[in-house]
C-alpha positions in Angstrom: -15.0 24.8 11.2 -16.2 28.6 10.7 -19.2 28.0 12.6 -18.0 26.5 15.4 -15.3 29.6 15.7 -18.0 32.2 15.4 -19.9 30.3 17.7 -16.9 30.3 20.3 -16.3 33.4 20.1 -19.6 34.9 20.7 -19.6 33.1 24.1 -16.1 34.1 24.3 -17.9 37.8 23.8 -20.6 37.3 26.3 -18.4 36.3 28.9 -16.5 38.8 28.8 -19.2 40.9 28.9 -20.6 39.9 32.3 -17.2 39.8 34.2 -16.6 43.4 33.1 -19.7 44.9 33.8 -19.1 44.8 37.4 -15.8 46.2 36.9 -17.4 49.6 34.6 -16.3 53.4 36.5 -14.0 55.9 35.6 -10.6 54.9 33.7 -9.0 57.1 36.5 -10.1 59.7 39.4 -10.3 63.4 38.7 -7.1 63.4 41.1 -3.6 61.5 40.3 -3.3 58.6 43.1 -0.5 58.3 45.3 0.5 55.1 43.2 1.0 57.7 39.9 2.1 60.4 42.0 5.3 57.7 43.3 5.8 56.6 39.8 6.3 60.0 38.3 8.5 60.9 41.6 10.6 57.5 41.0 10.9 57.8 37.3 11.8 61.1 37.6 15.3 60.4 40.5 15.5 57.5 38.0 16.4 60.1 35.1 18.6 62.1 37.4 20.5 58.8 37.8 21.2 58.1 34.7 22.3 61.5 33.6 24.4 61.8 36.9 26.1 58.0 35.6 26.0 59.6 31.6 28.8 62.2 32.8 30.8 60.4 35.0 29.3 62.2 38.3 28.2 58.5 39.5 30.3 55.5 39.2 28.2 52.3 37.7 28.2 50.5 41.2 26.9 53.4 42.9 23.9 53.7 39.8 22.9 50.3 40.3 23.1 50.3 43.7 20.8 54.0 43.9 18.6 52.2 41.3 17.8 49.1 43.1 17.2 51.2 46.3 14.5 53.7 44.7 12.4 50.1 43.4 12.8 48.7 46.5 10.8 51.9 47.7 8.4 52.1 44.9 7.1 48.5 45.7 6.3 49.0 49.3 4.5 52.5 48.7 2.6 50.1 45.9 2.0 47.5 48.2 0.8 49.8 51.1 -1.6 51.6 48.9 -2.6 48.2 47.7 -3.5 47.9 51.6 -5.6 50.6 52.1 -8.0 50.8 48.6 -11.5 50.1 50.0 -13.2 46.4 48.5 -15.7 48.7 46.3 -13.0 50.4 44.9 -13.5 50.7 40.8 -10.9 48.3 38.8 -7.9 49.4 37.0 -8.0 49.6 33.2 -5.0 46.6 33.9 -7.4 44.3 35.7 -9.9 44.8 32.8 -7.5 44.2 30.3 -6.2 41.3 31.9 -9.6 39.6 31.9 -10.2 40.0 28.4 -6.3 38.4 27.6 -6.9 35.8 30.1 -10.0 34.5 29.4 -9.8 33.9 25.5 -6.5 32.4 25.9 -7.4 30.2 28.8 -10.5 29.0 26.6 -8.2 28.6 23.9 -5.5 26.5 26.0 -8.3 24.7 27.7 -9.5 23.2 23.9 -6.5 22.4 23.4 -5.7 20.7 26.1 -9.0 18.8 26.8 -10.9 19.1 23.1 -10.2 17.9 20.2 -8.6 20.5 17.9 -7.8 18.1 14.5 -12.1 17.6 14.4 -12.0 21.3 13.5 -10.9 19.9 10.1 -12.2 17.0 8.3 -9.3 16.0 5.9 -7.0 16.3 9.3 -9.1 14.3 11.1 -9.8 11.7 8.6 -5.4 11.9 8.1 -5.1 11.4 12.0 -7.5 8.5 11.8 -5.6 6.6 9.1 -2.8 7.2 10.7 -3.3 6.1 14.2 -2.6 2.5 13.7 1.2 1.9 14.5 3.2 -1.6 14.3 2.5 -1.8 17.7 -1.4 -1.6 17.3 -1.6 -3.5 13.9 0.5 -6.4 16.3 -2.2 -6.1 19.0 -5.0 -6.6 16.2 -3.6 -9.5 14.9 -2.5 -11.1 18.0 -6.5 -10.2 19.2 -7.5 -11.9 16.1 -5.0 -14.8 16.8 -6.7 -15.4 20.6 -10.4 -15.6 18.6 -9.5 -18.1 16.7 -8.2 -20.0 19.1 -12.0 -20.4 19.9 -12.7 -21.4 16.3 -10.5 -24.2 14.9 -12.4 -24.8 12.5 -12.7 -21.3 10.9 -10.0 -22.7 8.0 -10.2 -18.9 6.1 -9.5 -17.3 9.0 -6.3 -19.2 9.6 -5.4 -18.8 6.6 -5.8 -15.3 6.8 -3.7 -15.0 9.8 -1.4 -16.7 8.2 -1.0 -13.8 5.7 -1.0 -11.3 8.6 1.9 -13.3 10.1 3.9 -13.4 6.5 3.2 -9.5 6.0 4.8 -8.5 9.4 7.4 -10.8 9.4 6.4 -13.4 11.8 7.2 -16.2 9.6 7.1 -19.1 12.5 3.7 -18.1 14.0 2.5 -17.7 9.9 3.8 -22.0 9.8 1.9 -22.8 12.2 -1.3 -20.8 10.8 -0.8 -22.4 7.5 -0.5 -25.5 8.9 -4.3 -24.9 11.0 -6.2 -24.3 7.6 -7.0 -28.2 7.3 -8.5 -29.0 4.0 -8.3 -25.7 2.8 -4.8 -26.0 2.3 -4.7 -29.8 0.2 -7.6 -27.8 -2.1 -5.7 -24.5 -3.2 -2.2 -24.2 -4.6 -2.4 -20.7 -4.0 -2.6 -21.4 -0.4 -0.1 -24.0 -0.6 2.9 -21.9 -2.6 2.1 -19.5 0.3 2.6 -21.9 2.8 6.0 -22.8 0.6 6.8 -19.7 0.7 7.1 -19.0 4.3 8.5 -22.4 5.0 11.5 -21.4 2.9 11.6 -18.1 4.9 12.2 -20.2 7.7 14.0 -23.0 6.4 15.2 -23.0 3.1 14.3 -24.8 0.6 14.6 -28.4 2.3 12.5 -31.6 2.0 9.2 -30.8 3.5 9.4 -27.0 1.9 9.9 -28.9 -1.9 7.1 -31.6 -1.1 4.5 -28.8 -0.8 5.5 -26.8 -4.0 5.1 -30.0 -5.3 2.1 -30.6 -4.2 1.0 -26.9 -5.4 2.4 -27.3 -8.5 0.4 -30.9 -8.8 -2.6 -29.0 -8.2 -1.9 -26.1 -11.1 1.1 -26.8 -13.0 0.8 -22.9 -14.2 1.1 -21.2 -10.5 3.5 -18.7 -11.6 4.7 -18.6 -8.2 5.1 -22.1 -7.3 6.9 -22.1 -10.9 9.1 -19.2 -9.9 9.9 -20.6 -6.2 10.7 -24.3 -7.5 12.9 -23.0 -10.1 14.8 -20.1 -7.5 15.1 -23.8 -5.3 16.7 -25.9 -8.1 19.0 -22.5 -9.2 20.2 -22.5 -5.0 20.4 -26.1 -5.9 22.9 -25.4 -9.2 20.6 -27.7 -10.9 20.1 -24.8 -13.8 18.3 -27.2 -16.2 15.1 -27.5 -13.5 15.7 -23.7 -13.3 15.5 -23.2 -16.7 12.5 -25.3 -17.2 10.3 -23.6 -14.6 11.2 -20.3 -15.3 10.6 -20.8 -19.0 7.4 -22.2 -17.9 7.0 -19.0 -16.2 7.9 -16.4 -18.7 5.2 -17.9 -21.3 2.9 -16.5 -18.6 3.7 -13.1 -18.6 3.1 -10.3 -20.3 5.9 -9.8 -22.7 7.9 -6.6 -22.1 7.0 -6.2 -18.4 9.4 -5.6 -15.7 8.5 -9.3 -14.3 9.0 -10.8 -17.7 12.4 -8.9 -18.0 13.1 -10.2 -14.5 12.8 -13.6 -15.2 14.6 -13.3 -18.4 17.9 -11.9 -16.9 17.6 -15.3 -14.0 17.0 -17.5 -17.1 20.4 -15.5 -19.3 22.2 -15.9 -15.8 21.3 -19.5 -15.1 22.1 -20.4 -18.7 25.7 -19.0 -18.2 26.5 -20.5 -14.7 25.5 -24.1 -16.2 27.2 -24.1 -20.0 23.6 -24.3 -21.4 23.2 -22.9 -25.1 20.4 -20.5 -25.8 17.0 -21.6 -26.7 17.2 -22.1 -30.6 13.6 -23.2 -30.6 11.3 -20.0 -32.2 7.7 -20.9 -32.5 6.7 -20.7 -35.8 3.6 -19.3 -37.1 2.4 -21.7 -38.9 -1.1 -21.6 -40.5 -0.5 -17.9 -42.1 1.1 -19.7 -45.3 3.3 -22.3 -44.1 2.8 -26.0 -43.9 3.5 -28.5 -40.8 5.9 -30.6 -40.7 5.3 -33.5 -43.1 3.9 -36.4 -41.0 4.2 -34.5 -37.9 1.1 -35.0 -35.5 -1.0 -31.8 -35.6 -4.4 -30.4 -35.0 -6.1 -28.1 -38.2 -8.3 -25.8 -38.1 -10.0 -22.1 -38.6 -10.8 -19.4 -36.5 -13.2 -16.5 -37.3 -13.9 -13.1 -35.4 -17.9 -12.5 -34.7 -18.5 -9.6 -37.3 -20.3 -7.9 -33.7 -16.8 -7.7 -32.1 -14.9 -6.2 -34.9 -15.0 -2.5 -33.5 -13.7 -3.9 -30.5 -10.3 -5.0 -31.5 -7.1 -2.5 -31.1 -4.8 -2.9 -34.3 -1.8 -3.9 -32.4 -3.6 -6.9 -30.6 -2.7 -10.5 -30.8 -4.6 -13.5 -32.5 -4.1 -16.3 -30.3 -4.7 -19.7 -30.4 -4.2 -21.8 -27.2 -3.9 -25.6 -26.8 -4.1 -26.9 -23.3 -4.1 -30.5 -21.7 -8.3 -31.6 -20.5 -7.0 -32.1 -16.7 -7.8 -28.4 -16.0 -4.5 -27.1 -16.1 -3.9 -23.4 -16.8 -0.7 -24.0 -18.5 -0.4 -24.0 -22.1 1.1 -26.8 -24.0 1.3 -25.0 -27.3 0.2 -21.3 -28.5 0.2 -19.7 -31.6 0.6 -15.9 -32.0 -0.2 -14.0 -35.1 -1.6 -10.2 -35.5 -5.0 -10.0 -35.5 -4.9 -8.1 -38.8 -4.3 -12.3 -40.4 -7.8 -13.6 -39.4 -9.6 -15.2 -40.1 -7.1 -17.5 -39.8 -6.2 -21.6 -41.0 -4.3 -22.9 -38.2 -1.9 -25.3 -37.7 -1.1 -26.7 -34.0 2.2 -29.1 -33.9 4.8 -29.3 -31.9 6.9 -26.6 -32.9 4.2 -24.1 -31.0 5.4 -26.3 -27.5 5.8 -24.0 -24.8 8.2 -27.0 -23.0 10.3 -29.4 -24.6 9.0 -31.7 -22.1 5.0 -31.1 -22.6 4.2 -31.3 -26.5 1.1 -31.5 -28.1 1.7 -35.1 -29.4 1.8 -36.1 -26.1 -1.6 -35.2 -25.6 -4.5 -37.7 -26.7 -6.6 -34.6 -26.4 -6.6 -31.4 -26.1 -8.7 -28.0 -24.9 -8.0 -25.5 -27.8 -9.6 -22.3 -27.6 -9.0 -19.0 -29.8 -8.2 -15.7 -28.0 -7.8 -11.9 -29.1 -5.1 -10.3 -26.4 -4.3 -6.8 -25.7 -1.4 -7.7 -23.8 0.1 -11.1 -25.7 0.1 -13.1 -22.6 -1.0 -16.8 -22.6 -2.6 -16.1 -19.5 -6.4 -14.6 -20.1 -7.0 -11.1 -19.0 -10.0 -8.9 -18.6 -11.1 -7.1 -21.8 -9.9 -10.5 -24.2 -12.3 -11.2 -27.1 -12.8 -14.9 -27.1 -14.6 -18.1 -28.2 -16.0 -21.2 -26.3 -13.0 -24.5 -26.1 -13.6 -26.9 -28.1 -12.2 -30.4 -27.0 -10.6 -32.4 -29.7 -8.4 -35.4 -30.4 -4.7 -35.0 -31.4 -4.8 -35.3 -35.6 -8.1 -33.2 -35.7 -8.7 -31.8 -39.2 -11.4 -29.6 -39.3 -11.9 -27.7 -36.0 -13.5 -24.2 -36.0 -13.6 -21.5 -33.6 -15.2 -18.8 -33.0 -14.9 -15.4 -31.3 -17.6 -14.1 -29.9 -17.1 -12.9 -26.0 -15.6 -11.0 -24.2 -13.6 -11.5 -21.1 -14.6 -9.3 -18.2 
């Protein structure tokens, strides 16, 4: 920006420079001009006025009438004067000083006018170009993007992509009809499907076709926390709080204890629990395998699990041992976990069902089962990046003898 100032105002300089040389003389002749000479004579009768009007010897009418009569005078002597100066004559000092007013501020108007002033700074510039796309502009883009793909029906991410652009302004019919244009896209994702749900309950509630596609999401990945959150918000509209309870239950086991969504879902679950009579949850996991026995004769799967000596620097003292049974269909969500500090491995473990996460999906249900053996910052069932964990192992329900190890970690 500096240089391009200096820069402008050396032209600025040499411009100047030839339109005044032409103009160079004497500031004034050697003898007053009859312009002065009028001037001194009218400013002169002009302080005779005002002392006649200061004591009274001339009433105000009569000053301003005198007054306007003596400038009426000193502009035609001007303007005859004016007349009669010869084409060579030298310029004023006024007409100089007027070019060298006039011309930087002209240049300087002119920039601003027809340049581009906000270039002059690169962090205002860059500002001004993130913020030249208004609603109106982002609704061209994604109405342009809408026409293109009219060309490609076939293009199943890019429907499904507009379909987002539709949800985030607002458009929730045209995002319907997007969803509904990502072909077999849609039948392969829940994620895409709960999205579709989503929108069609924007639209129109929670009604039959809006329930068959959570369904069908929640068919697909049983642990979609937001297929799980919608299908319970549906049976809670519904007053059906036990479905509520069950989904959002289902729910809460995936989030991180203590969080602002886990303390969300626990006030709907308190509050659904009131409006239908139901009594707290009495069931508390127990830790088992730190000490305690399982249940005598209860089915259950045994076992140990040991932290790679490698990985011990790795683990912060307030971290969770975790050990994580899950069904062998491919579903995220757990059907029992068991949380102990870290500070107890290695650990002898016992999985029954008193570690369910659902009263509805317990381990003895299971002829077999994924169980795996995490180490969690965070404490949710869910894995997250930075986990230290060990390889699943698949095993049948009664196992004895099943050891895990951990020895990665997640990234």
């Amino acid at each position: 920006m500096t240089v391009f100032l200096l820069g402008a105002a050396a032209l600025i300089l040499i411009t100047l420079a030839l339109l005044l040389w032409p103009l160079r003389g004497r500031g004034a002749a050697d003898e007053p001009s009859r312009r002065e000479l009028n001037a001194a004579i009218y400013r002169d009768e002009l302080a005779e006025l005002d002392r006649d009007l200061a004591t009274g010897d001339l009433s105000q009418a009569d000053y301003d009438q005198a007054k306007a009569e003596l400038q009426r005078r000193l502009l035609e002597d001007s303007q005859a004067e004016a007349v009669g100066v010869p084409s060579h004559a030298p310029a004023s000092r006024t007409t100089a000083l007027a070019l060298a007013i006039v011309v930087p501020l002209g240049a300087a108007l002119l920039y601003v006018m027809l340049g581009n002033p906000a270039a002059l700074d690169a962090a205002a510039s860059a500002a001004s170009h993130q913020q030249r796309f208004t609603q109106a502009e982002i609704e061209r883009l994604v109405s342009d993007f809408a026409a293109k793909l009219e060309k490609e029906p076939e293009n199943y991410k890019g429907w499904a992509m507009l379909g987002r652009s539709y949800k985030a302004l607002g458009r929730f019919p045209e995002a319907v009809r997007a969803y509904e244009r990502t072909g077999p896209l849609l039948e392969s994702s829940a994620d895409l499907l709960v999205e579709y749900a989503d929108t069609l309950a924007a639209t129109q509630g929670f009604d039959a076709k809006t329930m068959d596609v959570l369904e069908r999401a929640l068919k697909l990945d049983p642990a979609q926390p937001q297929g799980l959150w919608l299908r319970g918000t549906a049976a809670f509209e519904a007053k059906q709080y036990d479905k509520a309870l069950k989904d959002w239950e289902a729910l809460l086991a995936l989030l991180e204890p203590g969080s602002e969504d886990a303390k969300a879902v626990e006030a709907n679950i308190a509050e659904a629990r009131q409006l239908g009579g139901l009594k707290p949850a009495v069931r508390e996991p127990r830790k088992v395998g730190a000490g305690e026995a399982a249940p005598a004769g209860a089915p259950a799967i045994k076992g140990r699990v040991e932290i790679a000596p490698a990985l011990a620097g790795k683990i912060p003292a307030d971290a969770a041992l975790m050990v994580v049974a899950r069904p062998t269909d491919g579903s995220r969500m757990p059907v029992a976990v068991l949380r102990v500090p870290v500070g107890k491995a290695p650990l002898d473990f016992v999985l029954d069902d008193s570690l369910a996460m659902s009263p509805d999906r317990k381990p003895s249900q299971f002829a077999e089962l994924l169980v795996e053996a995490r180490v969690s910052q965070t404490g949710q069932a869910v894995p997250q990046p930075g986990d230290l964990f060990g390889p699943a192992v698949k095993v049948k329900q009664g196992a004895k003898d099943v050891r895990l190890l951990i020895d990665q970690v997640r990234q």
